[in-house]
C-alpha positions, 0 to 999 in steps of 0.5 A: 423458104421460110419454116412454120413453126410457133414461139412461146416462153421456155420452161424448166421442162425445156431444159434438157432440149435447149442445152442440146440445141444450143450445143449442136448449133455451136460445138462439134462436127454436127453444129459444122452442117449449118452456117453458126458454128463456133466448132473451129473457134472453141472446144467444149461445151456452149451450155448446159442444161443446169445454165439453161434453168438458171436463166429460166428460173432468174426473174427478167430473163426468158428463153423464147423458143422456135417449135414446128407441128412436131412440138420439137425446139429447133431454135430459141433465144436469151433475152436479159432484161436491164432497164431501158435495154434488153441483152439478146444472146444464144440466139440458136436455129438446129443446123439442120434447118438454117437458112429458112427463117427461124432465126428472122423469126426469134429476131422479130419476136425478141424486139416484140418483147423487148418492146413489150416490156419497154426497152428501147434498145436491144445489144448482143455480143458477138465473136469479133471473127465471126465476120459473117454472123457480125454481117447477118445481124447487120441486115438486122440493124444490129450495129457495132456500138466501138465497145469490145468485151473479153471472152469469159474464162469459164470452161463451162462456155466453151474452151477457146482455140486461139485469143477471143473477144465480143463486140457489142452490137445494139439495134434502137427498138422505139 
């Protein structure tokens, strides 16, 4: 089943709603309804609303947001601009309602940007045990690039509950 729904640009009045969504997506018991979680993995917040108007307000970054006929965000997406290649991040759907094509959506309209503007590749990276996340963007044609990240040691991400490093995925847009 696929929800209906429209996606336009974030603004700073968004702020507050995005932090909530990304944090019930990814922390505490609520994000363990839907298949995204990263409650196992971390504790602690994923955002907050200060890190959300900073990537609204900072030029080459946007948050594309996912509302439904009730105006209400229930999902949304980083994307980072840098030349030839555009960062993909927080790609966030409410726990409520994954699994109905919001997150394909977000995906469809951030290579649209991405091609908007250019780019010709998009990367992301991902928890490297979230096998099944590492797997749904598979599907998508994000492919493991062999490149690894560390995990940031900034409490304002989240605190981790055992040792934690991304893995870079890259999809060619053009």
């Amino acid at each position: 089943m696929t929800t209906r729904g429209s996606i336009h640009v974030a603004t700073t009045a968004d702020a507050v709603a995005l932090a909530a969504l990304v944090n019930s997506a990814y922390r505490g018991e609520g994000s363990k309804k839907g298949w995204t979680t990263e409650a196992d993995l971390l504790d602690g917040q994923r955002t907050d609303e200060a890190n959300i108007h900073e990537i609204i307000t900072t030029p080459g970054h946007t948050i594309l947001k996912y509302t439904q006929d009730s105006d209400e965000i229930s999902g949304c997406v980083y994307l980072q601009s840098k030349g030839s290649n555009v960062y993909l991040g927080m790609l966030t759907v409410s726990p409520a309602l994954q699994g109905q094509g919001i997150g394909k959506a977000l995906i469809a309209a951030s290579e649209a940007h991405a091609r908007s503007i250019g780019a010709k590749s998009i990367t992301m990276t991902v928890i490297s045990v979230r096998a099944e996340l590492i797997a749904w963007y598979g599907r998508h044609g994000y492919l493991a690039t062999g490149a690894t990240e560390p995990f940031p040691e900034d409490p304002r991400f989240g605190l981790p509950k055992q040792a934690l490093h991304f893995i870079v995925l890259e999809k060619m847009i053009q």
